[in-house]
gemmi code that builds the backbone of each chain (N, CA, C; Angstrom):
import gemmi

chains = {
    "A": [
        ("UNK", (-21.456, 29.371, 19.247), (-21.684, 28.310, 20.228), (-21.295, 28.816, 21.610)),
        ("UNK", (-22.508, 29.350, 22.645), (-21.764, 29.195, 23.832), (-21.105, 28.647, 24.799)),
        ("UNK", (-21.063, 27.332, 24.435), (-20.428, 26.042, 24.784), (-18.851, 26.173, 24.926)),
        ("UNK", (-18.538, 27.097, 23.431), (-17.059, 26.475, 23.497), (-16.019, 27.865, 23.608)),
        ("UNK", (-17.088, 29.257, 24.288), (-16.966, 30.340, 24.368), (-15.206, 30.145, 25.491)),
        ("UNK", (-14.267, 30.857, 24.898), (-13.101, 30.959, 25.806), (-13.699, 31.385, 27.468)),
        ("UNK", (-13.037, 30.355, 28.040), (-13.024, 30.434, 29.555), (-12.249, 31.420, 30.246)),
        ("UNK", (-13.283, 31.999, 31.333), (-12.401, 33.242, 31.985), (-11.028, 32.963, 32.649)),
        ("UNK", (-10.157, 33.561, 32.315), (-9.147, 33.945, 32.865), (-8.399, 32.480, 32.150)),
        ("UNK", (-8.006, 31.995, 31.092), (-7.685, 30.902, 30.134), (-6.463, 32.113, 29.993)),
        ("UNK", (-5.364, 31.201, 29.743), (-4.305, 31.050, 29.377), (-4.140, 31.738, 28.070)),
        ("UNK", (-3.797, 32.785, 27.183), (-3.796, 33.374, 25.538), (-2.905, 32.494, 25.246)),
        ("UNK", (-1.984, 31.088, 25.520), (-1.422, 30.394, 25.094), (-2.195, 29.493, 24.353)),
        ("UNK", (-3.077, 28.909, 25.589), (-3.953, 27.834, 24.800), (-5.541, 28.006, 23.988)),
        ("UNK", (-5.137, 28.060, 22.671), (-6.287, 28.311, 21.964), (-7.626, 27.584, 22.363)),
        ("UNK", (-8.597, 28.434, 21.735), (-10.368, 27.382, 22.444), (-10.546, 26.415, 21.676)),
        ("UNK", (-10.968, 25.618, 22.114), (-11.134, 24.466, 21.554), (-11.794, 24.694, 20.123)),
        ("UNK", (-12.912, 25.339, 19.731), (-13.097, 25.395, 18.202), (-12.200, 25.732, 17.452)),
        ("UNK", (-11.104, 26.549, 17.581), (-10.260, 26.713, 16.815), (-9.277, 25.801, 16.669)),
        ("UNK", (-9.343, 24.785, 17.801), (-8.515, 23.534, 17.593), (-8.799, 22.568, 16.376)),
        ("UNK", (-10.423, 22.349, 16.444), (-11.431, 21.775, 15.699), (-11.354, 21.835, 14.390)),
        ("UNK", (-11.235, 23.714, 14.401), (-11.230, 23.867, 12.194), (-9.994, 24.009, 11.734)),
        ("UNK", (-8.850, 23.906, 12.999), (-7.530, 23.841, 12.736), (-7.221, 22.038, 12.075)),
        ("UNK", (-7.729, 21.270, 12.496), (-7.577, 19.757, 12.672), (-8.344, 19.487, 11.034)),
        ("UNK", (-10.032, 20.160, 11.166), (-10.255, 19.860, 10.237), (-10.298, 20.538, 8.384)),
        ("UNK", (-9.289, 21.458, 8.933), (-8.888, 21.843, 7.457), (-7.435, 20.780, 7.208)),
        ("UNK", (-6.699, 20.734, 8.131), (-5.593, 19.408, 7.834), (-6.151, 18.702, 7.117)),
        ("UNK", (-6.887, 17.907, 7.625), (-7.921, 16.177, 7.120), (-8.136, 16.946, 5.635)),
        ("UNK", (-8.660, 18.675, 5.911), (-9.852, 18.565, 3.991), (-8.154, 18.436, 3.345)),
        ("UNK", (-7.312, 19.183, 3.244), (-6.436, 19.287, 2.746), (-5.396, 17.872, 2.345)),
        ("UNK", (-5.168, 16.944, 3.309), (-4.952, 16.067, 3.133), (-6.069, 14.818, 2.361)),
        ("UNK", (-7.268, 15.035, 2.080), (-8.065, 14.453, 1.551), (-8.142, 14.844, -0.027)),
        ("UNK", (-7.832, 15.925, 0.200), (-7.839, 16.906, -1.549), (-6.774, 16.723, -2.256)),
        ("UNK", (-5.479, 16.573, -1.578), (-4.444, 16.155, -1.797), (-4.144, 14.197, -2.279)),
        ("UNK", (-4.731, 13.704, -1.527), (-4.943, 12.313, -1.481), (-6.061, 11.946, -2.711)),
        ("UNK", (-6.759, 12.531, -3.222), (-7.366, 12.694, -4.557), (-7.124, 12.524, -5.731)),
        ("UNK", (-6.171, 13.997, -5.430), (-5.364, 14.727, -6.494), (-4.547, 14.175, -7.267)),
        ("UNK", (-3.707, 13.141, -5.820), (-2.796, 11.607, -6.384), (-3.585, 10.740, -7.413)),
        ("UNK", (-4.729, 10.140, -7.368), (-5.886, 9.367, -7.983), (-5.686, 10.151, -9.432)),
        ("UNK", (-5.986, 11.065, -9.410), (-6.250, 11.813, -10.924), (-5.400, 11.622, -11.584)),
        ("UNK", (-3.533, 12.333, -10.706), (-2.393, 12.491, -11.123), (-2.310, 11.225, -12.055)),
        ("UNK", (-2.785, 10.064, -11.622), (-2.367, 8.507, -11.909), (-2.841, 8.465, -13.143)),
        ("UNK", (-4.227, 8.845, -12.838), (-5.277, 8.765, -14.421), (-4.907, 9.624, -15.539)),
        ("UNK", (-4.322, 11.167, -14.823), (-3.585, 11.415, -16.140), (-2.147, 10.539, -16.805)),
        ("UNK", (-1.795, 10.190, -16.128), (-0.258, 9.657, -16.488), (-0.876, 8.447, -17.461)),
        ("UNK", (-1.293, 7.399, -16.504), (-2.264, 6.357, -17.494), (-2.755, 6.569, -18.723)),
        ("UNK", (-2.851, 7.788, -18.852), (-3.568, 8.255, -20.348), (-2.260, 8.603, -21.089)),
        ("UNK", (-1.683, 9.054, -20.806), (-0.617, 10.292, -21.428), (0.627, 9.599, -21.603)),
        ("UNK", (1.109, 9.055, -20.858), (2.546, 8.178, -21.158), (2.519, 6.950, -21.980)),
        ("UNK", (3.898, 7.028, -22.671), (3.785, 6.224, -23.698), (4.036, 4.787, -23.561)),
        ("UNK", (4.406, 4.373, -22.500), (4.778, 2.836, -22.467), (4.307, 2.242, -21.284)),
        ("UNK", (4.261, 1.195, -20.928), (3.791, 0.409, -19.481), (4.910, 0.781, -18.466)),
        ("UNK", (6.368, 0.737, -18.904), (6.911, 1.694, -17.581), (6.384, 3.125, -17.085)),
        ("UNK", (6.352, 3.774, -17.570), (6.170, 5.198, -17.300), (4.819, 4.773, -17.029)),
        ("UNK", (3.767, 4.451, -17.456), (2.484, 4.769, -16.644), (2.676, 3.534, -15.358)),
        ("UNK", (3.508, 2.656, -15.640), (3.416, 1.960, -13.841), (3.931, 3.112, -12.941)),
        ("UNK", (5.068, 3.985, -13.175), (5.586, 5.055, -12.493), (4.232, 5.637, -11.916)),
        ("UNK", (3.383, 5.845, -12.934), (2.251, 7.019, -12.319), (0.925, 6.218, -11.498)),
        ("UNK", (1.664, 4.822, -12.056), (0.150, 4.249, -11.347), (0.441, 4.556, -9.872)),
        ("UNK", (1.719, 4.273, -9.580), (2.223, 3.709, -8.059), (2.006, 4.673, -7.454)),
        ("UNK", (1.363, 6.211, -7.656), (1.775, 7.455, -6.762), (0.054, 7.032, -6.197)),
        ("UNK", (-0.662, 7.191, -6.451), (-2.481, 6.857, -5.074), (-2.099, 5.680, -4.512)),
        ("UNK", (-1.397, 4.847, -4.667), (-1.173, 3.581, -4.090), (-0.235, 3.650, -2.653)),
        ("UNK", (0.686, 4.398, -2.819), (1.578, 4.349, -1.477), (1.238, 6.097, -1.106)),
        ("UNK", (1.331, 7.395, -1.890), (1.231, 8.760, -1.329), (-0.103, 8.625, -1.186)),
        ("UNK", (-0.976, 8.693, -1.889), (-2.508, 8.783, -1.729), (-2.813, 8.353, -0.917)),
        ("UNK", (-2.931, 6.622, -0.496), (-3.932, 5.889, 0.523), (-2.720, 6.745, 2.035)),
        ("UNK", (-1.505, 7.129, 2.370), (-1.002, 7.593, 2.971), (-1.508, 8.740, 3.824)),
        ("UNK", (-2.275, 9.581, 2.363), (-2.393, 11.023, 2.589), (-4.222, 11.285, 3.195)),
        ("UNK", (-4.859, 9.603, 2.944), (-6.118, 9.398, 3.305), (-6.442, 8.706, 4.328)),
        ("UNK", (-5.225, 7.945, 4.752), (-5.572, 7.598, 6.013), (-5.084, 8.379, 7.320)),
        ("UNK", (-4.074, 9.231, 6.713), (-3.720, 10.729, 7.996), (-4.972, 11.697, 7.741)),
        ("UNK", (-5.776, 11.750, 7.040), (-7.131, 12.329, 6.903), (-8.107, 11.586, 7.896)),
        ("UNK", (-7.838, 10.679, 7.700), (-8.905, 9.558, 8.566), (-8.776, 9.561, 9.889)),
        ("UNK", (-7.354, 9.634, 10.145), (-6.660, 9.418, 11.195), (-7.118, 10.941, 11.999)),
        ("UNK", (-6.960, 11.751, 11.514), (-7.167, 13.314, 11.952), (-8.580, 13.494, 12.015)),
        ("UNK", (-9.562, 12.984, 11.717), (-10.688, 13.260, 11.471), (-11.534, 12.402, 13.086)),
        ("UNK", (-10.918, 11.098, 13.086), (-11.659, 10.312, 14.622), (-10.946, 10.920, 16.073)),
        ("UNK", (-10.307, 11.253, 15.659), (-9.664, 12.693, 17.105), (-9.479, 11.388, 17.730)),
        ("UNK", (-8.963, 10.391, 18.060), (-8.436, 9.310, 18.798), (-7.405, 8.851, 18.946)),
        ("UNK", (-6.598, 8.299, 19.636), (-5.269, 7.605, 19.329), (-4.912, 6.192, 18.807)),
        ("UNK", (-6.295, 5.644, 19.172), (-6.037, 4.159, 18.955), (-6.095, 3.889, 17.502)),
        ("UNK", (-6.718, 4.612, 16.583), (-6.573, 4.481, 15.235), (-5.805, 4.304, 14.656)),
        ("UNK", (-4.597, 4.843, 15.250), (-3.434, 5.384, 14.396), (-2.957, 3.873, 14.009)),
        ("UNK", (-2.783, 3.283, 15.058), (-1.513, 1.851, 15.223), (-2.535, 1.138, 13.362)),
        ("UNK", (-3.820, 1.332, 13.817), (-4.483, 0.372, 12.535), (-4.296, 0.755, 10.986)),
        ("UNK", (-4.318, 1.949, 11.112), (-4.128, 2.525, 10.206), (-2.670, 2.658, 9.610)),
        ("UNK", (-1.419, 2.537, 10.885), (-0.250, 2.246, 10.113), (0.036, 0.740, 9.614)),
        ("UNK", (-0.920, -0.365, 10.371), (-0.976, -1.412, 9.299), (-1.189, -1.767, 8.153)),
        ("UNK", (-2.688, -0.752, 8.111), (-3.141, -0.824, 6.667), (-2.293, -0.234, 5.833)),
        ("UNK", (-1.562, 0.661, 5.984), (-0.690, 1.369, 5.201), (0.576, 0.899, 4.871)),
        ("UNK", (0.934, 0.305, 5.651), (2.520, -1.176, 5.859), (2.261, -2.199, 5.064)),
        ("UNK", (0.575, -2.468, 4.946), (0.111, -3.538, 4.113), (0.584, -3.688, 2.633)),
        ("UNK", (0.211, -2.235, 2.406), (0.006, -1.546, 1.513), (1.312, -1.630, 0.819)),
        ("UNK", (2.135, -0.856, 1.859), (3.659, -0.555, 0.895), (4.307, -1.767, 1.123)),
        ("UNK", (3.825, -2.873, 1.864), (4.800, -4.514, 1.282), (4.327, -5.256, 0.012)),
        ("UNK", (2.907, -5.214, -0.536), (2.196, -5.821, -1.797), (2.858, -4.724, -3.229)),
        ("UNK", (2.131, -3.443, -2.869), (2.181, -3.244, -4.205), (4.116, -2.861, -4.906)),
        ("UNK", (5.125, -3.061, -3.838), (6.527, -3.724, -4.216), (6.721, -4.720, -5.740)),
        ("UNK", (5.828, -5.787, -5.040), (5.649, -7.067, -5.496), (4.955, -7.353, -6.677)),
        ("UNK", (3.358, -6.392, -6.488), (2.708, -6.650, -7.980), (3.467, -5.681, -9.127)),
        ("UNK", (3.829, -4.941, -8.712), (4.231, -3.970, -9.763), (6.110, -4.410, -10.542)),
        ("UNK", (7.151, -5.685, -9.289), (7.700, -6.122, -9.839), (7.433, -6.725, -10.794)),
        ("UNK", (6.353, -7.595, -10.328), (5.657, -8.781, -11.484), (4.991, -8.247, -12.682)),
        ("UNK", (4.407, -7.296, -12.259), (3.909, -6.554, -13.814), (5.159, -6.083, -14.478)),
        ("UNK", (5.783, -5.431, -14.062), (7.477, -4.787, -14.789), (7.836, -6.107, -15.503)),
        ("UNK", (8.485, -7.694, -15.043), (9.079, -8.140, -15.311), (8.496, -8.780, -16.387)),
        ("UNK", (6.710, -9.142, -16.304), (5.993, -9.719, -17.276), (5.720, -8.683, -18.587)),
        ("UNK", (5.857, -7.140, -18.418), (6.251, -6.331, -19.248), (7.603, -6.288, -19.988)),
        ("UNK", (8.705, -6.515, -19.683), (9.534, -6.652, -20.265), (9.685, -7.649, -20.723)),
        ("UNK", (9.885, -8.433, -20.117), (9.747, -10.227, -21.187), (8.411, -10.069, -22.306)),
        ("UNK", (7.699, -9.557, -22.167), (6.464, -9.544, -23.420), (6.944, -8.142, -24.484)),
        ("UNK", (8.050, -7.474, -24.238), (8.781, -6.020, -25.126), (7.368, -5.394, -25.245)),
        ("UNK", (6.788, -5.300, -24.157), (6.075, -3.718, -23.941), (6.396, -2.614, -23.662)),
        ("UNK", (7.746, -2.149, -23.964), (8.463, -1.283, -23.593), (9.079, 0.090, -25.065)),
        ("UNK", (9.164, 0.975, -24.715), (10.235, 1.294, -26.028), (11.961, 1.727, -25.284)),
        ("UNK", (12.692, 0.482, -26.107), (13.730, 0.903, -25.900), (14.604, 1.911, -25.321)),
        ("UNK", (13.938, 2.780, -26.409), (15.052, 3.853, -26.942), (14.607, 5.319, -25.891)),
        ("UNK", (13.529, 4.476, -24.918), (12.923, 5.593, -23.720), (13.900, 5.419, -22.794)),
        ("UNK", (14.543, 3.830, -22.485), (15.350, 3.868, -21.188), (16.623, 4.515, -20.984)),
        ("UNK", (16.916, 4.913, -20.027), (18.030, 5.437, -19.447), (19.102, 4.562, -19.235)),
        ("UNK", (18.861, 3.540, -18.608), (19.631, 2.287, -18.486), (18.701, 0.930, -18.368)),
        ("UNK", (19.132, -0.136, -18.951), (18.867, -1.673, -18.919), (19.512, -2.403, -18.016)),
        ("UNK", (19.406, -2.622, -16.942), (20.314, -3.568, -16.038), (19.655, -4.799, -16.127)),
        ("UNK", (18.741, -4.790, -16.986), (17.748, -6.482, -17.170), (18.716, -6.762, -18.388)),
        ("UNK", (18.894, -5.932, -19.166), (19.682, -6.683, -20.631), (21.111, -7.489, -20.308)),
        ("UNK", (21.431, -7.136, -19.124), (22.830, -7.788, -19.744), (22.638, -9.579, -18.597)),
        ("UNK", (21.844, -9.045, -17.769), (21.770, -10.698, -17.177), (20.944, -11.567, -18.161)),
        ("UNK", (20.037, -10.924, -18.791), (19.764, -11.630, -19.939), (20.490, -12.448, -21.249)),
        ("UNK", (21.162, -11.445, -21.407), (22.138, -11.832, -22.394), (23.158, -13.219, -21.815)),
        ("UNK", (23.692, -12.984, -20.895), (24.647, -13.651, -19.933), (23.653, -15.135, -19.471)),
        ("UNK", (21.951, -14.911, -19.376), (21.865, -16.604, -19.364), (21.418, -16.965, -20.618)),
        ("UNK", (21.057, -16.223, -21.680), (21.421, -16.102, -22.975), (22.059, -17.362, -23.645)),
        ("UNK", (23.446, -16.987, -23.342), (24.907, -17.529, -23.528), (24.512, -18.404, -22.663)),
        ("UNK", (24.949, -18.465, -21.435), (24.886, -20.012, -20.869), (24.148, -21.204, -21.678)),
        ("UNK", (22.424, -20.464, -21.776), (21.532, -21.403, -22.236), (22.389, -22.017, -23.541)),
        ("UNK", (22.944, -21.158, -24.838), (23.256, -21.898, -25.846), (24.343, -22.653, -25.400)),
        ("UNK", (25.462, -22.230, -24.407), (26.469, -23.273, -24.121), (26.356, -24.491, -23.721)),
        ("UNK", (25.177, -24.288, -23.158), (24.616, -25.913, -22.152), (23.810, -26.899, -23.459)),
        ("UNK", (23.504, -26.114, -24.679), (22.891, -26.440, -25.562), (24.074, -27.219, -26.468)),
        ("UNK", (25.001, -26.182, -26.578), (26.573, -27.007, -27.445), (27.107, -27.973, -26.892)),
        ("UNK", (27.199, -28.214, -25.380), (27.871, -29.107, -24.783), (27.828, -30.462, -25.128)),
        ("UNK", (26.493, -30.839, -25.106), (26.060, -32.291, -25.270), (26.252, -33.023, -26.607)),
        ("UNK", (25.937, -31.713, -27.228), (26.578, -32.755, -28.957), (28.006, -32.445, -29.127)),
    ],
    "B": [
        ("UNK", (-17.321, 22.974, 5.881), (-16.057, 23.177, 5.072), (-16.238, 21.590, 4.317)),
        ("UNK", (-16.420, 20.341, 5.007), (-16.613, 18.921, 4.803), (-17.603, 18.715, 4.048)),
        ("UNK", (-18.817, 19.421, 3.505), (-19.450, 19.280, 2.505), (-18.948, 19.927, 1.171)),
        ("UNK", (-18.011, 20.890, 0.921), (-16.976, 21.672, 0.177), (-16.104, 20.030, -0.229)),
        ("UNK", (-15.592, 19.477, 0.512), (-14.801, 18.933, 0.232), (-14.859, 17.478, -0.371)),
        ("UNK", (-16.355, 16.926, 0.238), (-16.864, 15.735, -0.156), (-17.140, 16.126, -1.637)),
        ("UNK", (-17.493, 17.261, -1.987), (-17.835, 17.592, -3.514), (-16.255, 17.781, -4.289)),
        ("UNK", (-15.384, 18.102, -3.781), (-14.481, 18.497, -4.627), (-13.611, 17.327, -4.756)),
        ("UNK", (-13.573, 16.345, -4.153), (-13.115, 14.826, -3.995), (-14.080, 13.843, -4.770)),
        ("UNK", (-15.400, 14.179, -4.433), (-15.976, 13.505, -5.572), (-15.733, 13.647, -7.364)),
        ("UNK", (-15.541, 15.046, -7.710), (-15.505, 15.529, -8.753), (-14.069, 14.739, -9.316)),
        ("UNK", (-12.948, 15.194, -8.626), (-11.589, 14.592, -8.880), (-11.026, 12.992, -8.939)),
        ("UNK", (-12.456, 12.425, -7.830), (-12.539, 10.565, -7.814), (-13.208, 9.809, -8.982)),
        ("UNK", (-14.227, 10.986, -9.310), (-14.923, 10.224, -10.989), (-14.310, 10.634, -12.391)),
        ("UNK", (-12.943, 12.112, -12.443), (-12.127, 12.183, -13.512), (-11.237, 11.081, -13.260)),
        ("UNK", (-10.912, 10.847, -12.054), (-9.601, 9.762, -12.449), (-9.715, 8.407, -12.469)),
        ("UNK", (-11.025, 8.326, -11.681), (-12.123, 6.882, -12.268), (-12.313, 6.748, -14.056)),
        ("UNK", (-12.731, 8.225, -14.951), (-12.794, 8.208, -15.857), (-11.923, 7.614, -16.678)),
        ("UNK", (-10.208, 8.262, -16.094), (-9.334, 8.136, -16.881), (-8.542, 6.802, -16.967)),
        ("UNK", (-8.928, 5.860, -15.760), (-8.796, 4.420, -15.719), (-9.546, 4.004, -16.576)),
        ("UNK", (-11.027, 4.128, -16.593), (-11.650, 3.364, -17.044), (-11.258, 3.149, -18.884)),
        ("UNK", (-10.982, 4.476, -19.678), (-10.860, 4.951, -20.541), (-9.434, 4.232, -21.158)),
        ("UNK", (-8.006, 3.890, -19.953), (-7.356, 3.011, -19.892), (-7.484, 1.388, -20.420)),
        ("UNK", (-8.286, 1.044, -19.896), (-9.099, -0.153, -19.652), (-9.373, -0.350, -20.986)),
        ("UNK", (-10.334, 0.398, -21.456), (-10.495, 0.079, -22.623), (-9.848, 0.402, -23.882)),
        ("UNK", (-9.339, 1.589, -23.760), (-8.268, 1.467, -25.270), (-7.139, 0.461, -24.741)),
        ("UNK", (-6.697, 0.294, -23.603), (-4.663, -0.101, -23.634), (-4.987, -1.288, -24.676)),
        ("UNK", (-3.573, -1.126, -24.958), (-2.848, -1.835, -26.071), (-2.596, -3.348, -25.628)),
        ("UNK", (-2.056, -3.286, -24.079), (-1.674, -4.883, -23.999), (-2.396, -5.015, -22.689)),
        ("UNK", (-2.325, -6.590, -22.394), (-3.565, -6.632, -21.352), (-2.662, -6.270, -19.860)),
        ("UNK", (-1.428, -6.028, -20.155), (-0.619, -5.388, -18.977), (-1.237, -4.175, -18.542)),
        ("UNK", (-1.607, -3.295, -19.569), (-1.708, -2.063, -19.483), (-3.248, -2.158, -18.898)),
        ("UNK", (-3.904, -2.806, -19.558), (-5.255, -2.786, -18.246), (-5.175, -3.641, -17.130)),
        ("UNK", (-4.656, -4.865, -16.818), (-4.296, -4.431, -15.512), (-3.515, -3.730, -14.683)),
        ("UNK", (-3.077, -3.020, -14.843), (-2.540, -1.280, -14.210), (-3.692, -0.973, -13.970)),
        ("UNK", (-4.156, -0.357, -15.259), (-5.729, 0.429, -15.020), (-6.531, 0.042, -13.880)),
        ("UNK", (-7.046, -1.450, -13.877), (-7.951, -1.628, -13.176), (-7.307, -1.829, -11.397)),
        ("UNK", (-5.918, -2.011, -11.927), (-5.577, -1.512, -10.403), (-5.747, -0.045, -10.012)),
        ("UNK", (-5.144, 0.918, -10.519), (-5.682, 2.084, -10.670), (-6.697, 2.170, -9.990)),
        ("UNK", (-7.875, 1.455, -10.768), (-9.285, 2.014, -10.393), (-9.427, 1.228, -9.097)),
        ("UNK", (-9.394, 0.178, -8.862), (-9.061, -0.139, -7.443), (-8.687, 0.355, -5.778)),
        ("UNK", (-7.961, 1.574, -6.717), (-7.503, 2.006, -5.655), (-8.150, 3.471, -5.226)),
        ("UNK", (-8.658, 3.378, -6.224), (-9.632, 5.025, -6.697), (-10.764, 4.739, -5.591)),
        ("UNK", (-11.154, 3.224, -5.866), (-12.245, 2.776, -4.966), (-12.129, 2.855, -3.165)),
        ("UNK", (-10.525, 2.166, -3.187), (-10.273, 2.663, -1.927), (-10.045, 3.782, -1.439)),
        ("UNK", (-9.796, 4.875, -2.398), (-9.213, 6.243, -1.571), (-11.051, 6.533, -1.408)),
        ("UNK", (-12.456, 6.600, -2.359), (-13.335, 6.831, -1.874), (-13.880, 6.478, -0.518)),
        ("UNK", (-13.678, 5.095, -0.212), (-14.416, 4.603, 1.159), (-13.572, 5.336, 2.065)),
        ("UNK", (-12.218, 5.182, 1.672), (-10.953, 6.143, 2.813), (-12.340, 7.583, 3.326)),
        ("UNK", (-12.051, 8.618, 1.954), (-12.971, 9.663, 2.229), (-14.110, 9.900, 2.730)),
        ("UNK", (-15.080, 8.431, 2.594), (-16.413, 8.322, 2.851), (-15.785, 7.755, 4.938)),
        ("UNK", (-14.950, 7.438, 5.243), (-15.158, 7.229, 6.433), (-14.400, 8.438, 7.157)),
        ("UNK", (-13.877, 9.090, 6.453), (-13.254, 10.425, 6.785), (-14.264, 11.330, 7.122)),
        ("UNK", (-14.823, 11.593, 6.100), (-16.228, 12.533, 6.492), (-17.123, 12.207, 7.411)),
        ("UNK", (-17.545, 10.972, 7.568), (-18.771, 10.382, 8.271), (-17.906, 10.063, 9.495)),
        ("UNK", (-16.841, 9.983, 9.470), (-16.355, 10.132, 11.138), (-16.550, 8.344, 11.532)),
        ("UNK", (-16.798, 7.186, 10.675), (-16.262, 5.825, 11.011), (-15.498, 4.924, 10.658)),
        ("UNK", (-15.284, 3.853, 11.053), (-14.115, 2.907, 10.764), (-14.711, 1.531, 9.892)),
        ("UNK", (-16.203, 1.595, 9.389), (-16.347, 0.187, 8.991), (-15.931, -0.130, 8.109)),
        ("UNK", (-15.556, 0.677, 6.746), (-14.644, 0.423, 5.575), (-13.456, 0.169, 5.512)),
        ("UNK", (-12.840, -0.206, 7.052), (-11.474, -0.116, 7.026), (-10.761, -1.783, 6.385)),
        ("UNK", (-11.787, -2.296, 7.235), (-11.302, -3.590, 6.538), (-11.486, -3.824, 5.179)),
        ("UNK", (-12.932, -2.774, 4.511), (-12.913, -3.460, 3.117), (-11.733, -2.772, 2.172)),
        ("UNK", (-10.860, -1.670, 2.619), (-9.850, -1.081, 2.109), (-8.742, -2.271, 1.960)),
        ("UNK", (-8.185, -2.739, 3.475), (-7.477, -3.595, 3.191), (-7.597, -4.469, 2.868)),
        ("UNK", (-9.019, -5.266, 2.495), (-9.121, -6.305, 1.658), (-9.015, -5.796, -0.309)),
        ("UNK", (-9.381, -4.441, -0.273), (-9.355, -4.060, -1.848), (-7.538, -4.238, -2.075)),
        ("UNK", (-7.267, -3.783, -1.396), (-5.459, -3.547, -1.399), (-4.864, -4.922, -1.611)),
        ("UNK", (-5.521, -6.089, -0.588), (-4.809, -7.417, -0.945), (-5.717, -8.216, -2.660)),
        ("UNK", (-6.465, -7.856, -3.004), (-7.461, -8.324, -4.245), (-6.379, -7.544, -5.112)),
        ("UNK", (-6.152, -6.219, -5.071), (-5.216, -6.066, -6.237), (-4.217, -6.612, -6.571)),
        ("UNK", (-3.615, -6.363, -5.350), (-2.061, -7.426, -5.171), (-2.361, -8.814, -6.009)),
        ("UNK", (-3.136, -9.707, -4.925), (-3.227, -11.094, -5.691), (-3.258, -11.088, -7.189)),
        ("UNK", (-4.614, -10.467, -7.809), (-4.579, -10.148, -9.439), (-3.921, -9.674, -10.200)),
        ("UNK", (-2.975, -9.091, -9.715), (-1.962, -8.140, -10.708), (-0.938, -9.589, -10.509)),
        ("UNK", (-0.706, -9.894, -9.626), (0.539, -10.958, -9.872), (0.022, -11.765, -10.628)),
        ("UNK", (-1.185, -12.660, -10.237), (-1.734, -13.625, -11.284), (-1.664, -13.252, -12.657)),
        ("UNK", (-2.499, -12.152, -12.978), (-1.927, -12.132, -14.683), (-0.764, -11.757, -15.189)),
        ("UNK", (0.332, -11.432, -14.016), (1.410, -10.783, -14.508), (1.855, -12.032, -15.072)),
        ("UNK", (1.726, -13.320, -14.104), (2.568, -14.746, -14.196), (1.864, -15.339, -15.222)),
        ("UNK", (0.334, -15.409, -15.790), (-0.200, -15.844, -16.304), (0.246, -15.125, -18.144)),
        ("UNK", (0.445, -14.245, -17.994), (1.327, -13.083, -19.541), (2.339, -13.675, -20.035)),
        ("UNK", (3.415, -13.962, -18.355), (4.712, -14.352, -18.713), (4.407, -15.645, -19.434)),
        ("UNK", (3.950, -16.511, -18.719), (3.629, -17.736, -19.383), (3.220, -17.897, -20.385)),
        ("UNK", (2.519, -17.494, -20.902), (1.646, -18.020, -22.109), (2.162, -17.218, -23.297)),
        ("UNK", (3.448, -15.719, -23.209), (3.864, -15.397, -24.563), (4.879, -15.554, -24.894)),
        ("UNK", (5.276, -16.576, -23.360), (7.014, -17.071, -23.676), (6.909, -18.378, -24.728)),
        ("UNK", (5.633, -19.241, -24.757), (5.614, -20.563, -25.375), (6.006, -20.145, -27.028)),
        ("UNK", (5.511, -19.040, -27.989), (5.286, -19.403, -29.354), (6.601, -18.780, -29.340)),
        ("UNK", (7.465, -18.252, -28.707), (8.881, -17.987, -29.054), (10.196, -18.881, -28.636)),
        ("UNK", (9.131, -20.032, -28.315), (10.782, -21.369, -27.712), (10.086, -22.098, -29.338)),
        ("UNK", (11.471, -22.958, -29.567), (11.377, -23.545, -30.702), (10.404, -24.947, -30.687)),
    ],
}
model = gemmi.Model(1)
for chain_id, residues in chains.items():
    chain = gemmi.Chain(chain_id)
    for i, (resn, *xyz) in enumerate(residues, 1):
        res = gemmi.Residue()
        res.name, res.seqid = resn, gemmi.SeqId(i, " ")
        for name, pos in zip(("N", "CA", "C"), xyz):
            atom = gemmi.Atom()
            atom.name, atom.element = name, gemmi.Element(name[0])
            atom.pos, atom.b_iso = gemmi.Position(*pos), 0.0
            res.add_atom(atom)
        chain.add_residue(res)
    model.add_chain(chain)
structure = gemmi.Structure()
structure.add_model(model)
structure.setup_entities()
């Protein structure tokens, strides 16, 4: 391109602009390939792990790293600034919901014993359980 | 280099599309497919992500963050809708 041919007597500091270009846009491929890669990662885990915890673990990685790693692709790709602010909404959006669905799936998983036990490391749900457990039958003894 | 990459993102967006879908239909409890189909949900959004990456526009942006709030809503709904309905045959 003679267009973007280095200008005489240019600075050897500041690179020519095409090399700015396939510098920017190997970031974006890389961050796009990467942001993928998360997607798959998920689909293998989904397949491969044995209980609804462990594959929620794998669901959650395209959901907050992925759409992350695709909208700094996106973001790198419109060479603009004003994108950015939108794009950290969508992404803020992002990491305040899926908090929430994935509590609610966890908690509606454990109350339904979709789980195996003998996988966890620790239970910090068992013992408040147990504890309104007990209450419930005490409030149950009281009255008669 | 961006036609390299639209192919190698495609290839990796329809295995892990596969492996939701494949989710979907064997899981065991209906928890486990909705995961999946969140999963795939989101598979959907990282494509339009890519498809406006490459093509250099912004009109999918909103339908991203509308896919993002559709999951949300549905995953809670049946999460609450599970709890409910397998707590009843175990109260006396």
């Amino acid at each position: 391109m003679p267009g973007l041919s280095p200008i005489e007597g240019m600075s050897p500091l500041n690179p020519e602009p095409a090399t700015v270009d396939l510098v920017i846009d190997a970031a974006s491929a890389v961050c796009m390939i990467l942001g993928a890669l998360m997607s798959l990662a998920a689909a293998i885990g989904l397949l491969r792990f044995p209980d609804l915890m462990s594959r929620m673990h794998a669901a959650t990685k395209p959901q907050v790293l992925g759409l992350f790693l695709l909208l700094v692709a996106l973001g790198l790709q419109m060479r603009t600034w004003w994108v950015w602010p939108i794009l950290v909404v969508a992404w803020l959006f992002q990491l305040l919901t899926v908090p929430v669905s994935a509590h609610m799936v966890g908690r509606a998983g454990y109350r339904t014993k979709h789980l195996h036990k003998e996988l966890l490391v620790t239970d910090e749900l068992d013992a408040v359980v147990q504890k309104a457990a007990g209450k419930v039958a005490r409030d149950n003894k009281t009255p008669n | 280099m961006m036609d390299i990459v639209v192919v190698v993102t495609a290839v990796i967006l329809s295995l892990a599309a596969a492996g939701a879908i494949i989710r979907i239909a064997r899981g065991p409890s209906l928890l486990d497919r909705v995961l999946a189909a969140d999963v795939l949900l989101v598979i959907v959004g990282a494509g339009l992500c890519i498809d406006m990456a490459v093509s250099r526009h912004l009109n999918n942006l909103v339908l991203v963050v509308a896919i993002s709030l559709i999951g949300f809503i549905g995953s809670v709904t049946v999460a609450r809708f599970v709890a409910d309905r397998r707590d009843e045959p175990v109260e006396p």
